[in-house]
C-alpha positions in Angstrom: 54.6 -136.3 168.2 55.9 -137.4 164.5 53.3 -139.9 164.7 50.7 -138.2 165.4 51.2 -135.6 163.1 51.8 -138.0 160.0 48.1 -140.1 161.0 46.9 -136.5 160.6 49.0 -135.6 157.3 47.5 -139.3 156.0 44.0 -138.8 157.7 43.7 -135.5 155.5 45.2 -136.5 152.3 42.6 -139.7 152.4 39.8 -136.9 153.2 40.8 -135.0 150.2 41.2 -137.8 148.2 37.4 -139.0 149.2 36.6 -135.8 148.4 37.9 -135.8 144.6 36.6 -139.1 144.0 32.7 -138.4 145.1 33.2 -135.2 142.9 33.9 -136.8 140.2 31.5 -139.6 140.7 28.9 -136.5 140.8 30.5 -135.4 137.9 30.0 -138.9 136.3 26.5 -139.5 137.6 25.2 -136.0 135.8 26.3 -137.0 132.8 24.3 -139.8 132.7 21.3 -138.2 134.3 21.5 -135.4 131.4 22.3 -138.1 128.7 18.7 -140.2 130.0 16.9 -136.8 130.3 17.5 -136.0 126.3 16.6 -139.5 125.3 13.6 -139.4 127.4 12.8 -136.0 125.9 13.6 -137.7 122.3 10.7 -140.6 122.6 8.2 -138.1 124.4 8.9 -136.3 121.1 
């Protein structure tokens, strides 16, 4: 029974930490995407 429960205790503290990562990969990847969107807007201009 320990087992089990510490695979799930692991299973969802690897599911959170998934979780934090792609957020702040989003996070990361908007940045980016709003830093190319004002440059683009710059040459159009």
């Amino acid at each position: 029974m320990h087992r089990t429960v510490m695979a799930r205790f692991l299973i969802s503290l690897c599911m959170l930490a998934a979780v934090a990562a792609c957020n702040s990969f989003q996070g990361v990847q908007v940045v980016v995407d709003e830093d190319a969107v004002s440059s683009a807007e710059f040459r159009l201009d």
